[in-house]
ZALO-863835 format. One record per residue (C-alpha): residue number from 1; residue in three letters; x, y, z. Coordinates in steps of 0.02 Angstrom, whole numbers. Example, Ala and Ser with C-alpha at 12.3 -4.5 7.8 and 13.67 -1.06 7.14 Angstrom:
<atoms>
<atom><num>1</num><residu>ala</residu><X>615</X><Y>-225</Y><Z>390</Z></atom>
<atom><num>2</num><residu>ser</residu><X>684</X><Y>-53</Y><Z>357</Z></atom>
</atoms>
This chain:
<atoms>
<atom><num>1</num><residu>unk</residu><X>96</X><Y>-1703</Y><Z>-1788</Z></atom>
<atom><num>2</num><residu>unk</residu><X>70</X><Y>-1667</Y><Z>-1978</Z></atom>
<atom><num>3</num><residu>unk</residu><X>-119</X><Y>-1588</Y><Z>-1923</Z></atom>
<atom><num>4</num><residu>unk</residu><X>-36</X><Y>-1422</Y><Z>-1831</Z></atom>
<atom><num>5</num><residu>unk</residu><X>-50</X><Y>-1316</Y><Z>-1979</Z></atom>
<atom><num>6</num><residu>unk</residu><X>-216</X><Y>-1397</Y><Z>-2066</Z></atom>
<atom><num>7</num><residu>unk</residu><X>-379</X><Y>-1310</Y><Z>-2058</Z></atom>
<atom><num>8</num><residu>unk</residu><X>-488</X><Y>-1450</Y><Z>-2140</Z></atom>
<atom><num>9</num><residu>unk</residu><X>-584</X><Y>-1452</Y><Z>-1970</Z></atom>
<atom><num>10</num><residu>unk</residu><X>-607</X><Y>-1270</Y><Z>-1948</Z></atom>
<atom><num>11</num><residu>unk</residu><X>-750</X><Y>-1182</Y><Z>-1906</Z></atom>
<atom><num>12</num><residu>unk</residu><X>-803</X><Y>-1022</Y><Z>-1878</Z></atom>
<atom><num>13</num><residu>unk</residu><X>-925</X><Y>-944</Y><Z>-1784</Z></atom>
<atom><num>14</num><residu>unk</residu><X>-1032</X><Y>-787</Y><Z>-1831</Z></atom>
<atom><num>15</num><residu>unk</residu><X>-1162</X><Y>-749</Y><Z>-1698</Z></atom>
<atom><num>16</num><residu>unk</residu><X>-1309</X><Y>-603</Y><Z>-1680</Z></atom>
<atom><num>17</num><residu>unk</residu><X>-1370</X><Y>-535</Y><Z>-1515</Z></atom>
<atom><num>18</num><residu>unk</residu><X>-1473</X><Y>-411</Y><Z>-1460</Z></atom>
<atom><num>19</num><residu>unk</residu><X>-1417</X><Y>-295</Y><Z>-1311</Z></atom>
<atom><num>20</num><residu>unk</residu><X>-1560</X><Y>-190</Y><Z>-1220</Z></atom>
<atom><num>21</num><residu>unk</residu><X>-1464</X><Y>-98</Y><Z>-1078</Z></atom>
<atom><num>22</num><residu>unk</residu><X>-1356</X><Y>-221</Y><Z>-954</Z></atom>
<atom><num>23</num><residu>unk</residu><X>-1451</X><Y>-366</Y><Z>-1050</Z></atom>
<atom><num>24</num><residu>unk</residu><X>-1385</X><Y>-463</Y><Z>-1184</Z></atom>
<atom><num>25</num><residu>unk</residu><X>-1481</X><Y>-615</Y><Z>-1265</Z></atom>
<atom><num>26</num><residu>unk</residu><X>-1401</X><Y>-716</Y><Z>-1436</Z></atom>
<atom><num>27</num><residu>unk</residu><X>-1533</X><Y>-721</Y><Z>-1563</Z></atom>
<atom><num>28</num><residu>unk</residu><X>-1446</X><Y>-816</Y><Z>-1699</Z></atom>
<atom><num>29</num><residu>unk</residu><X>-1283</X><Y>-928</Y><Z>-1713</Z></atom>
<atom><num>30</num><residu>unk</residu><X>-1227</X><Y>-1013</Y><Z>-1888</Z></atom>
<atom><num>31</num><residu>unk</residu><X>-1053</X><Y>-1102</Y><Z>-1920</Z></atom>
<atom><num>32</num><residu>unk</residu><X>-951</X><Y>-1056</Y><Z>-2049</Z></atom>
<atom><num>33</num><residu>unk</residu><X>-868</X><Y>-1239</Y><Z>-2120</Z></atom>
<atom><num>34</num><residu>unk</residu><X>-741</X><Y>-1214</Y><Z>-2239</Z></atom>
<atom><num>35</num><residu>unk</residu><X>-823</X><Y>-1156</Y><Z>-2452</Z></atom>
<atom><num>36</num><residu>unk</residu><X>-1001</X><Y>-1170</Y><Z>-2402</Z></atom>
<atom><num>37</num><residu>unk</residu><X>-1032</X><Y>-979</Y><Z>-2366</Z></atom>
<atom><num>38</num><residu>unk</residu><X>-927</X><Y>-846</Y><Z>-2316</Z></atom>
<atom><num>39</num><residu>unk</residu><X>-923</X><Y>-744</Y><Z>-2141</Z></atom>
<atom><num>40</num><residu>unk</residu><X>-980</X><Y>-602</Y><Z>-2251</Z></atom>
<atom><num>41</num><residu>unk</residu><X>-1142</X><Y>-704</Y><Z>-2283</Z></atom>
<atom><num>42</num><residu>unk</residu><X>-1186</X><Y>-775</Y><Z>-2137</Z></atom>
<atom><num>43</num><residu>unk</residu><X>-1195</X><Y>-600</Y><Z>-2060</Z></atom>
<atom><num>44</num><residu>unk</residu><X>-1302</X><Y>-556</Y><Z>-2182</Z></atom>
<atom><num>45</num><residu>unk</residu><X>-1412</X><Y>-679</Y><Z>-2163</Z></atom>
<atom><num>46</num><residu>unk</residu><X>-1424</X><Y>-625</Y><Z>-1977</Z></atom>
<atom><num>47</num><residu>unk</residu><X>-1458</X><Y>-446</Y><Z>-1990</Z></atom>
<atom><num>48</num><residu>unk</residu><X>-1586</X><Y>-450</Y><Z>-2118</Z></atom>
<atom><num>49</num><residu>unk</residu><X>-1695</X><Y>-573</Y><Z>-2026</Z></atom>
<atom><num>50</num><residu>unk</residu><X>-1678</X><Y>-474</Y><Z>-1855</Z></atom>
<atom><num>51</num><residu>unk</residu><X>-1739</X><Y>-301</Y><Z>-1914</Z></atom>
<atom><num>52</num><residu>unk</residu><X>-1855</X><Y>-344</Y><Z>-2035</Z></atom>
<atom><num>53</num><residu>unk</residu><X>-1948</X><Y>-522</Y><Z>-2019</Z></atom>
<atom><num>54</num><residu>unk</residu><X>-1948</X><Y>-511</Y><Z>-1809</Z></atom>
<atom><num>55</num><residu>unk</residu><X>-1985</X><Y>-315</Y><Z>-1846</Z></atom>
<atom><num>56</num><residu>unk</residu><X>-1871</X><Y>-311</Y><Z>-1689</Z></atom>
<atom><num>57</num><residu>unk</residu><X>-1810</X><Y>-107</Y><Z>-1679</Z></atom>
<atom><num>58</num><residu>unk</residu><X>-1643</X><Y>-91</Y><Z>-1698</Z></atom>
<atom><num>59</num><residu>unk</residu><X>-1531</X><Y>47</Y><Z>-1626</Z></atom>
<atom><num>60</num><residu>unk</residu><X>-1383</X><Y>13</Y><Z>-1726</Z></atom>
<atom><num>61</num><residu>unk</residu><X>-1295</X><Y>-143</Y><Z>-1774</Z></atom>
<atom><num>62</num><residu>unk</residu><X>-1097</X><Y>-179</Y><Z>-1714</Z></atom>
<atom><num>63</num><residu>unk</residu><X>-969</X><Y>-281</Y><Z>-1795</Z></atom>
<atom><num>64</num><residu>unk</residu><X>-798</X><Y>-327</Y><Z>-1810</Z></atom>
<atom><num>65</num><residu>unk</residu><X>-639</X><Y>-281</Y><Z>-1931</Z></atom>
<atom><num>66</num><residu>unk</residu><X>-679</X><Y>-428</Y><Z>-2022</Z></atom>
<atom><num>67</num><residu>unk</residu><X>-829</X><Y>-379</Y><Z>-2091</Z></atom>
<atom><num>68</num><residu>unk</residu><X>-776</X><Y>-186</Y><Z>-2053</Z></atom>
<atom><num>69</num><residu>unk</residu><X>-647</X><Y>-203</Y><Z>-2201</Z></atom>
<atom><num>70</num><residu>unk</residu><X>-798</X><Y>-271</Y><Z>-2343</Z></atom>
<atom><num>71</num><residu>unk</residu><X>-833</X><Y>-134</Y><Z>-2444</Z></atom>
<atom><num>72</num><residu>unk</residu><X>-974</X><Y>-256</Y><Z>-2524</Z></atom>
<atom><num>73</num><residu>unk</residu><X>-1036</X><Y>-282</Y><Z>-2359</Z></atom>
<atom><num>74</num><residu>unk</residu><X>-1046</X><Y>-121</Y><Z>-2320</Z></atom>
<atom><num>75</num><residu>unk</residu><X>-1131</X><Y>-59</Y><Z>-2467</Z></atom>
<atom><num>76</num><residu>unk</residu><X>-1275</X><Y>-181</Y><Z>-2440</Z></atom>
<atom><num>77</num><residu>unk</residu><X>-1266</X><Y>-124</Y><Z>-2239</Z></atom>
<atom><num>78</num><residu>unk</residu><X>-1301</X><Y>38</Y><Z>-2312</Z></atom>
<atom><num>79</num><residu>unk</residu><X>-1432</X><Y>-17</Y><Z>-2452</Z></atom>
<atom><num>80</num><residu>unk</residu><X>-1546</X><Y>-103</Y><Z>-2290</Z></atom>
<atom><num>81</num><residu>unk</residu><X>-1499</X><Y>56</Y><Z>-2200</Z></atom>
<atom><num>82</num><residu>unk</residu><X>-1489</X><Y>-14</Y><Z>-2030</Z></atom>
<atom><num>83</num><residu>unk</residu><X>-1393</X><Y>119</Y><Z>-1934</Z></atom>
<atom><num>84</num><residu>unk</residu><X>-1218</X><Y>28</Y><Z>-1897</Z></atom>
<atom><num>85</num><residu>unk</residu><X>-1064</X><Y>57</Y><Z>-1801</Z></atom>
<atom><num>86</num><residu>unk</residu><X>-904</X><Y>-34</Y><Z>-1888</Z></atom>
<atom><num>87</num><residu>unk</residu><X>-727</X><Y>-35</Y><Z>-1824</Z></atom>
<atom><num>88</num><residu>unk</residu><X>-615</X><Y>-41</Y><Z>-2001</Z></atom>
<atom><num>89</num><residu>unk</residu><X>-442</X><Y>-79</Y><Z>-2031</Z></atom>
<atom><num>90</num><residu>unk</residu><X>-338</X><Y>92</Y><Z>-2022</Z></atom>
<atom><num>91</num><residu>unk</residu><X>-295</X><Y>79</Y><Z>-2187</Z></atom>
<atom><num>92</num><residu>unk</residu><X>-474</X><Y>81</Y><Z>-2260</Z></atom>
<atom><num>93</num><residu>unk</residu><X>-505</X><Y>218</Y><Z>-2374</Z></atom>
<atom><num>94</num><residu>unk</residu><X>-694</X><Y>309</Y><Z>-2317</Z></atom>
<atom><num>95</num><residu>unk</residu><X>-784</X><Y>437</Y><Z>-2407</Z></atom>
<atom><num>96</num><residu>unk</residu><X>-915</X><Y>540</Y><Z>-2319</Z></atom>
<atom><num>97</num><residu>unk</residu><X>-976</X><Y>591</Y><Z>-2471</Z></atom>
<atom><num>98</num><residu>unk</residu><X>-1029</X><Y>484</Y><Z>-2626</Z></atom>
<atom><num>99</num><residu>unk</residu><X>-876</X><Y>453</Y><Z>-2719</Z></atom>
<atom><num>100</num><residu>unk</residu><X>-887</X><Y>500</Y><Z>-2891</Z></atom>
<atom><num>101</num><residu>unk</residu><X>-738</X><Y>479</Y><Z>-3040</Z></atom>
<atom><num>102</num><residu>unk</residu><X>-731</X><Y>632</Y><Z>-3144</Z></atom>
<atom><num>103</num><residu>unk</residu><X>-604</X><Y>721</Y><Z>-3262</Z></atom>
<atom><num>104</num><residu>unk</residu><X>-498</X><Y>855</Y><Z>-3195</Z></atom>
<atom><num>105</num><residu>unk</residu><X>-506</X><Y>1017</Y><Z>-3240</Z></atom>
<atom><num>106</num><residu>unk</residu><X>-377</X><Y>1065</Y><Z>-3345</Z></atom>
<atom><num>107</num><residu>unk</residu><X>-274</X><Y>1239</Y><Z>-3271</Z></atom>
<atom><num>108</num><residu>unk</residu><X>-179</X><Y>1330</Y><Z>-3402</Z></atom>
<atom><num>109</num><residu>unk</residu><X>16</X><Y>1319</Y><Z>-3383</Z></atom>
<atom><num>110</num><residu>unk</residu><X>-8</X><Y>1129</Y><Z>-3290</Z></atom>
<atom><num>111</num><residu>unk</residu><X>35</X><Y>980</Y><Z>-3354</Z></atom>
<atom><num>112</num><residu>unk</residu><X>-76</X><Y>853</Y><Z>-3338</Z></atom>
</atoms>
């Protein structure tokens, strides 16, 4: 059994639906097989088409950790500005507030 720990045959699903009260309908499903694309952009590919080319309205769009912990994905979540809920690793670093790098100032008597 030398194929237990081979993934040479793996693929991986990333799906959209759209969920209007107790009704839930899949609108888009593509496979993820092995360097081809990632996860991260196959979801993209999903959302984008959904809000803007269907003009479907969308609430708010859910996803996983996996694509929870991309801070590139993210950023270009943020740049379409759908409104989105994301459930992140716990030891993802969030700013509410633009991040920006900056000298500190220096206090007389501190080191630093």
């Amino acid at each position: 059994m030398d194929n237990l720990e081979k993934t040479e045959n793996c693929q991986v699903g990333v799906f959209g639906a759209l969920c209007g009260g107790s009704l839930v309908s899949l609108v888009q499903a593509k496979l993820s097989m092995g360097s081809e694309e990632s996860k991260i952009d196959l979801a993209k590919e999903i959302i984008h088409p959904v809000g803007w080319k269907l003009k479907v309205k969308v609430r708010w769009v859910c996803f996983d950790a996996f694509h929870g912990r991309d801070s590139n994905f993210l950023c270009s979540l943020i740049k379409m500005r759908p409104p989105f809920v994301a459930y992140v690793p716990d030891n993802l670093h969030i700013w509410l507030e633009p991040f920006q790098m900056r000298v500190p100032v220096r206090e007389p008597g501190k080191r630093g």
